[in-house]
N, C-alpha and C positions, 0 to 999 in steps of 0.2 A: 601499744607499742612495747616490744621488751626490751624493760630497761636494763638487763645485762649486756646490752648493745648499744648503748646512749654514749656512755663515756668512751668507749673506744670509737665512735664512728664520730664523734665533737672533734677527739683528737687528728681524726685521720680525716677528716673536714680540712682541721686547721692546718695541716701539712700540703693538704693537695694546696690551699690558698697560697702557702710560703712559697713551695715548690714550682707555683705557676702563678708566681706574682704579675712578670711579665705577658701571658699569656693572656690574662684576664684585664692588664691594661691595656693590652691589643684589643681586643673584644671593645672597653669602653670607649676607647677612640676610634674605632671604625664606625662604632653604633652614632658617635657622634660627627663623623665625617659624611654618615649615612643623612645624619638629619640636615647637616650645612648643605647638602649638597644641589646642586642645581639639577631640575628635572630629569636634561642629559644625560645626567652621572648619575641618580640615584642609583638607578637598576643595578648598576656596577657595584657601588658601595656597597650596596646593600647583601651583593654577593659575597662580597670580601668579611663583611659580618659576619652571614653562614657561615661559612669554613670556617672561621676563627670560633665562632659557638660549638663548632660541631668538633674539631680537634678537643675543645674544652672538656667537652661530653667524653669524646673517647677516651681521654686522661683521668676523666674522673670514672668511668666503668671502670679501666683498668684497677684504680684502686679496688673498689669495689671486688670486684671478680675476684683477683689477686689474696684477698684475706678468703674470702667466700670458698674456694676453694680448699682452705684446709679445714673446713668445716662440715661434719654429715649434712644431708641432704637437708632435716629438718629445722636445723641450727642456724644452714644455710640461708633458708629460706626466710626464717624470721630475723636473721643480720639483714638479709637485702633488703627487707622491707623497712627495717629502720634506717640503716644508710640512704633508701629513697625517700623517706618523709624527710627525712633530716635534709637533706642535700636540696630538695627544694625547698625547704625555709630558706637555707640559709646561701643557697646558690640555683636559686630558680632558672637567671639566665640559662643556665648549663644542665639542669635536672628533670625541668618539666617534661620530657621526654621518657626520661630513664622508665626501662621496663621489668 
């Protein structure tokens, strides 16, 4: 991993968390509305998870891309690769996808 990328993508971690503090306890209380739920409703819930996962996702690319962008192509490419390990350690819910 390049660790000229560590401490600024740790930082810009810890901002997406501040910044969508709310967002991500949307997330945890659907995931657990999903589990209360009676078989009727899961399907539902379960919906209402997604989208709240997936808006999570799109907030955190946008970081992402956002810096990536002011970087050459090759610089670029090894930022995004450390902001994607890193982001799935430390926000799987929302990362395991990033591409």
């Amino acid at each position: 991993m390049g660790r000229r990328f560590v401490d600024l993508v740790e930082r810009q971690l810890e901002l997406f968390e501040a910044e969508h503090a709310g967002l991500v306890r949307d997330c945890e209380a659907a995931l657990d509305a999903y589990n209360a739920a009676s078989r009727e409703d899961a399907e539902e819930r379960y919906g209402d998870y997604v989208d709240l996962v997936d808006a999570a996702r799109e907030a955190l690319v946008d970081y992402r891309d956002a810096y990536a962008r002011t970087l050459d192509r090759d610089a670029a490419e090894e930022y995004e690769d450390v902001f994607n390990g890193l982001a799935r350690k430390r926000l799987p819910r929302f990362a395991l996808e990033l591409d």
